[in-house]
Residue, then its C-alpha position, 0 to 999 in steps of 0.5 A: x558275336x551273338x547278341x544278349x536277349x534282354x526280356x523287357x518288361x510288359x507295359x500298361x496294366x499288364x506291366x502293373x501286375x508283373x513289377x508293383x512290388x518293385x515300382x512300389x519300393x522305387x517310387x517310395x524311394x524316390x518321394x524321399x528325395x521329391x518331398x525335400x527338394x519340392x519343398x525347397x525348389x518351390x520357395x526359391x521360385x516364390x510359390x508357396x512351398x507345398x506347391x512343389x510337391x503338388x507338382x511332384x503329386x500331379x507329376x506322378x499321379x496324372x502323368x504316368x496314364x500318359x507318359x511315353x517314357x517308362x523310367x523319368x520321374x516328372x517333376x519341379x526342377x532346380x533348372x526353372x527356378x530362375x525363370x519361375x521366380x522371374x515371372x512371379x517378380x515381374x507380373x506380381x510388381x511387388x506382390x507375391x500373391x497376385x504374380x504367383x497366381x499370374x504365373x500360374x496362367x503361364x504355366x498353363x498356357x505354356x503346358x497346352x504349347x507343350x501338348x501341341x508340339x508332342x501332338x505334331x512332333x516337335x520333339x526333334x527341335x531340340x536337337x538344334x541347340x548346340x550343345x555347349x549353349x545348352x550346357x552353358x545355360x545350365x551352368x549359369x541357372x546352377x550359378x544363379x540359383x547359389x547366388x540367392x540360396x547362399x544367404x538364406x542358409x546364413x540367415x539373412x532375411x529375404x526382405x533384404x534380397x528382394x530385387x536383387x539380380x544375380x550379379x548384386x546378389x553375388x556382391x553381397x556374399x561377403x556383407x551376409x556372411x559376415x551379418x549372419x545369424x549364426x544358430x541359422x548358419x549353423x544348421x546351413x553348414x552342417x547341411x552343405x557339409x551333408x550333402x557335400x560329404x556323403x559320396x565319401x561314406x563308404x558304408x553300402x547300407x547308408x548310401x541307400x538313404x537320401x542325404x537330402x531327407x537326412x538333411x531335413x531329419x537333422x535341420x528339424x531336429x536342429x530348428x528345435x534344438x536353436x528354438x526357431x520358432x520364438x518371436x526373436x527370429x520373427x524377422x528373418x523368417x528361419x522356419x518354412x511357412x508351406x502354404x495351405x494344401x488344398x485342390x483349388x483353381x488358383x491360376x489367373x489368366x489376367x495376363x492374357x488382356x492388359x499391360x501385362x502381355x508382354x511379359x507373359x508371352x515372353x515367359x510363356x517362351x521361356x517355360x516352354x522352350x526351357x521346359x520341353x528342352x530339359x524334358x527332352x533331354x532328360x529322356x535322351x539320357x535315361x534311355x541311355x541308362x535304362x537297363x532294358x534298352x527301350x527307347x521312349x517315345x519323347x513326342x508322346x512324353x512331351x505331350x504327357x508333361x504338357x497335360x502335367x503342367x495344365x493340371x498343375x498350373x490350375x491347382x497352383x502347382x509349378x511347371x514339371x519336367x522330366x527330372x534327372x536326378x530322380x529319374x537316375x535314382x528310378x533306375x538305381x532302385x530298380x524301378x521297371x516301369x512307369x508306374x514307379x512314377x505313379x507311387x511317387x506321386x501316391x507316396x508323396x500325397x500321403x506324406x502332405x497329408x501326414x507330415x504337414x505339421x512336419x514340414x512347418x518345423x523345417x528350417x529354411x537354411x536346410x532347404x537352401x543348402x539342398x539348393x546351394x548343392x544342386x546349384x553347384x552340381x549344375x556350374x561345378x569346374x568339372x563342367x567346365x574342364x569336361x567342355x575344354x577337353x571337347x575343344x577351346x571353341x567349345x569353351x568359349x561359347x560355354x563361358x560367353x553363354x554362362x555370362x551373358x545368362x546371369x547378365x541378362x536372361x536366359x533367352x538372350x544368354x541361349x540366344x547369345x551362345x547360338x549366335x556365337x556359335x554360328x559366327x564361329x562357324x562361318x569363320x571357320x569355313x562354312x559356307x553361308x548356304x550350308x549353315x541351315x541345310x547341306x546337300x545329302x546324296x542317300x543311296x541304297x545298298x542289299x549291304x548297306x544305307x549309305x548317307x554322303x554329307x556335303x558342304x558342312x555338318x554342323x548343329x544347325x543343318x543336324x535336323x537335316x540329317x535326322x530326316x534322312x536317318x528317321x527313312x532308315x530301317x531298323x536292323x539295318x547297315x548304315x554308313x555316313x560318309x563325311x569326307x566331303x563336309x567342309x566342318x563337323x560340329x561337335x553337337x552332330x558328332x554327339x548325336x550321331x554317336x548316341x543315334x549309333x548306340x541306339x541303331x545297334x541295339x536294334x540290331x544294327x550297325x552304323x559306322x561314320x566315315x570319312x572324318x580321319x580326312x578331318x583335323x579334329x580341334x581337339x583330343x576328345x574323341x567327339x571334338x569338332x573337325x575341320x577339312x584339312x585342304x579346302x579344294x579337297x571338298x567337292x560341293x554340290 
């Protein structure tokens, strides 16, 4: 079948003169959703809110000279709230201002991390994460993140939840709602019933406009309806205080040289490995969207989000990723290039300088009911329905991940999911010398390139693989024979599938054999698979 030409669109400069119209349209778009969320990712993570959308701005005004994806949208993500909010906490010892200044010296040090492992291609580490870990972790961030937002949309103070944990926070669910004050709680209702309700409207010309600036139009105008503003609710804080805009070196670095240190380092870590991964794999799924099948370099963009997180972190900003959800809205508004990144960026500078008397009217429960949505879309059932489908085993890693992340933090939740991971493995039958590396016989055809895998494929020998993948050409034939692999792992089945899309719009073809020899663990197409007889497998 003769394959589609896609004409790609031209890049650089040349790529500014041919689609501005468009990237300007989508990028205005795309800062309608930015601004809110912002706003509300910032105050949950105990920086001042317009900070947010100082991420947002540097994510698109700086970032897009140096990006190597040309469709994500870099900015604050619901995914580091936890982690932000913990570092202001614990180095601030009680003082929001001191910790929010000593978290920025985090931020930048974890951005320059991030520019070293682009520069020498660490990229491909992230393929080492199982893939229900990862997904567990997400889980347990969208479950922390409503435990907190929930009683902020009923109007309960923050003085009140300050040193909560999660799990105390989810306790005491029932006591606010039964102490809300109810004119807050109402615009939190009406605004969750917004965000849940608007898949349901089925006029095309409404689905256009973002629910969550919908959101903040009606928290305003509800704000002012209810009064928030009178010294009566003085108390519970109802309305944002978004903090003075201006281009300062707010970042403290005090950390570095007291008693301090460790938890710096350890949130340096957490910035960094958290970040760079959801950065990643953002990527990953928006090459798998984008409508002109180019692939981006994820080194190059690594290293473009690390120099964002400096400048940000310098300026009193959060730490960026590449996000989803507003790299998805990109695509659906028909953005070409990287400069719709670029008048997002623009697009939201000058809506601080227009509405920041705007923003001061906005009710704080409109903002947590935008976080209380996202919180759930991170931990909603159908997450855990979709990994029980992939196989039980899956599950139990997912649901181990997610409990031991809200228990603790999410490294040792990550940490937890991996080592259940790798202890399932060696009851399954791996062998203990295949767990990081497994014998590959790589031979080469005029037909094909053809990849034997021995001893067992699983999530922690997959960077393995992709070294013998990463020699192959493209437009070439490959072919992975993995009959004599003990173990398949659903997290290198997933890749693999997603490496042959990627092969074969290159012109080329790729094909997996030797698992119909396999059991697999469950009916889902990219379950993980076990040898049915042992003294089938011959190792070598």
């Amino acid at each position: 079948m003769e394959q589609q030409t896609i004409i790609r669109p031209k890049t650089g400069w040349a790529g500014f003169k041919e689609n501005w119209s468009k990237d300007l349209l989508s990028g205005f778009l795309v800062s309608l959703i930015a601004l809110p969320l912002s706003l509300g990712i910032a105050g949950a993570s105990n920086f001042p809110p317009i900070m947010g959308v100082m991420t947002a701005i540097v994510g698109g005004i700086v970032v897009a000279f140096f990006a190597g994806s040309e469709l994500t949208i870099k900015g604050p993500a619901a995914g580091l709230i936890v982690i932000v909010a913990g570092a202001v906490e614990e180095l601030g010892k009680g003082d929001n201002d001191l910790g929010w200044k000593l978290a920025l010296g985090v931020v930048v040090v974890a951005g320059a991390i991030q520019v070293l492992f682009g520069i020498f291609k660490v990229a491909k580490l992230a393929d080492f994460f199982p893939l229900s870990a990862v997904h567990g972790m997400l889980a347990a961030i969208g479950i922390i993140i409503m435990s907190k937002q929930i009683h902020l949309a009923v109007g309960i103070s923050p003085a009140e939840l300050k040193g909560k944990e999660p799990l105390e926070l989810l306790t005491m669910v029932p006591h606010s709602l039964y102490h809300m004050e109810y004119h807050v709680a109402i615009i939190g209702f009406v605004s969750l019933v917004i965000l849940f309700g608007w898949q349901f409207i089925k006029v095309k010309a409404l689905k256009k406009f973002p629910p969550a600036l919908l959101v903040l139009i009606v928290g305003v105008l509800m704000g002012l309806y209810f009064h928030l503003s009178d010294p009566n609710y003085a108390n519970i804080k109802p309305l944002v205080s978004p903090g003075d805009f201006k281009l300062a070196f707010n970042a403290s670095f005090a950390g570095l040289s007291s008693d301090l240190l460790p938890i710096f380092l350890k949130y340096v870590l957490m910035f960094t490995l958290v970040g760079s991964l959801e950065s990643l794999l953002t990527g990953k799924a928006i090459d798998l969207l984008d409508p002109y099948q180019r692939k981006a370099n994820l080194s190059k963009d690594l290293t473009a989000v690390g120099i964002g997180n400096m400048v940000a972190g310098f300026l009193g900003g959060l730490p960026m990723i590449s996000e989803v959800a507003r790299s998805s809205a990109n695509i659906g508004n028909g953005g070409r290039t990287r400069w719709a990144n670029l008048f997002q960026g623009v697009s939201l500078l000058v809506f601080v300088v227009v509405l920041t008397p705007l923003i001061k009217m906005v009710p704080v429960a409109s903002l947590a009911a935008m976080l209380i949505f996202v919180g759930f879309r991170l931990a909603a059932p159908k997450e855990f329905i979709h990994v029980y489908h992939i196989g039980k085993e899956q599950l139990l890693i997912f649901i181990v991940t997610v409990i031991a992340t809200i228990s603790t933090d999410l490294l040792i939740g990550v940490g937890t999911g991996i080592l259940l991971k790798l202890i399932m493995q060696l009851i399954s039958g791996v062998p203990l010398k295949y767990v990081f590396r497994q014998p590959i016989k790589m031979s080469i055809s005029e037909e094909e390139y053809l990849l034997e895998v021995s001893g067992a494929a699983t999530f922690s020998n997959l960077l393995n693989i992709k070294k013998h993948l990463d020699k192959v050409p493209s437009g070439s034939n490959v072919r992975i024979n993995l009959e004599k692999s003990r173990y398949v792992d659903h997290t290198v089945l997933e890749n693999l599938h997603n490496y042959k899309r990627e092969h074969e719009l290159g012109g080329g073809n790729f094909q997996v054999t030797g698992i119909e020899r396999h059991k697999p663990l469950s009916d889902h197409p990219l379950a993980a698979r076990r040898g049915k007889n042992d003294d089938m497998i011959q190792h070598t």
